[in-house]
N, C-alpha and C positions, 0 to 999 in steps of 0.2 A: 445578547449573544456576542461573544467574541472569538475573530478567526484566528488562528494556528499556523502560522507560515512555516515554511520549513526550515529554517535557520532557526525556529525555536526549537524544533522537535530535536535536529542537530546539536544543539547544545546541551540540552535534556539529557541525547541519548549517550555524546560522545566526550561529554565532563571537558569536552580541553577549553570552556573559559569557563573557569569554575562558577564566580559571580552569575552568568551568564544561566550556568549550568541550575544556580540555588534558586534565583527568579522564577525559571519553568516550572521548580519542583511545586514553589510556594502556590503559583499560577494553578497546577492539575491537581494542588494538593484541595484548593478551593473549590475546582470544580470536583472532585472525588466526593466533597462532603457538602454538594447541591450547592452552594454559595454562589456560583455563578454557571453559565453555560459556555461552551465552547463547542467549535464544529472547523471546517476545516474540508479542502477541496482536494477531487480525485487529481487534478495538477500535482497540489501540493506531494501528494503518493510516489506520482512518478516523478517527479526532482527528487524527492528521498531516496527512490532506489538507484536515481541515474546520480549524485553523489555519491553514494556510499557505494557504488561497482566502477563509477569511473576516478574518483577522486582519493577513496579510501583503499580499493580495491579488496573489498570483501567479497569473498564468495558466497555462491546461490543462498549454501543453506545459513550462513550467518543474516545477510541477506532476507531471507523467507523470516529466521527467527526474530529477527527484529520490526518486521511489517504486522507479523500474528502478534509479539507484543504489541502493539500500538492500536491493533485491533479488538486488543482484548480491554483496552480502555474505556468502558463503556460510559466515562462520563466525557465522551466524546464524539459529538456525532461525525463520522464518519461520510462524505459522500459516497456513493454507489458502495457502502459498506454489505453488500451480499454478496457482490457479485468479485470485490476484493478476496473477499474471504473464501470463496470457489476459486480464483485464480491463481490463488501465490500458491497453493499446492501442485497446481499443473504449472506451474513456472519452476517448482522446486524440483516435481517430479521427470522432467522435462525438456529437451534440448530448448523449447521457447523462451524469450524474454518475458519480462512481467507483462511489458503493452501487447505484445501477441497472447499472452495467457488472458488477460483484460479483455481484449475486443472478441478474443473466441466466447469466453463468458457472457462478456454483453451482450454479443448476439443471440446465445442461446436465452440467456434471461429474457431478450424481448422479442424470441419466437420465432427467429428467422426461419427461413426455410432452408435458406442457401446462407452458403458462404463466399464470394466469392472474392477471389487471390489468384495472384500468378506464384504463389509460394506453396510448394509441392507439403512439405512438411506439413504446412499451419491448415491447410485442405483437408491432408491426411490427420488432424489433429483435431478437427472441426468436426470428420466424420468417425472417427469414434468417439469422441466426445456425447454424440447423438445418439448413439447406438445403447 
């Protein structure tokens, strides 16, 4: 298995060092056709979307689009890849961040009862979510 930092997927995604860019491809093109594995950490997620909003300054929906790419990878295993995949829609659809979209998720995937926050929103966002 080999991991996926995020300065790769950046390079991948954002072509500006092209060499850099043609490595990743050759790298996912090997994993696409079983040759190797690759996986890669829920951290890693959130540095991607905390560069690409703070450093690139892309907005939500370019943002969301490029996370559901990456998700759509499937020869890529993904950490917490369900509960991603629940959230970047309620982060797109949504005044929340991705990591508020995230731990509302999380929590629901592992059954919480409660949520608890001093944050009016991600509360009110928690309980319809449940509903």
């Amino acid at each position: 298995m080999i991991f996926i930092d995020t300065n790769y997927f950046l390079r991948f995604l954002l072509g500006n060092v092209t060499s850099q860019q043609a490595q990743a491809k050759a790298v996912f093109q090997q994993a696409a056709e079983g040759k190797i594995s690759l996986f890669t950490s829920a951290v890693v997620i959130f540095e991607l979307y905390w560069v690409l909003v703070s450093v690139y300054h892309k907005d939500k929906g370019q943002v969301a689009k490029t996370l559901d790419g990456l998700l759509e990878m499937s020869f890529i295993e993904f950490e917490h890849y369900r509960v991603f995949n629940k959230a970047i829609p309620v982060y797109k659809e949504s005044s929340l961040g991705l990591v508020d979209a995230f731990n509302l998720l999380y929590a629901i995937s592992r059954g919480s009862d409660e949520f608890k926050t001093f944050d009016f929103k991600l509360s009110k966002k928690y309980s319809s979510l449940q509903s």
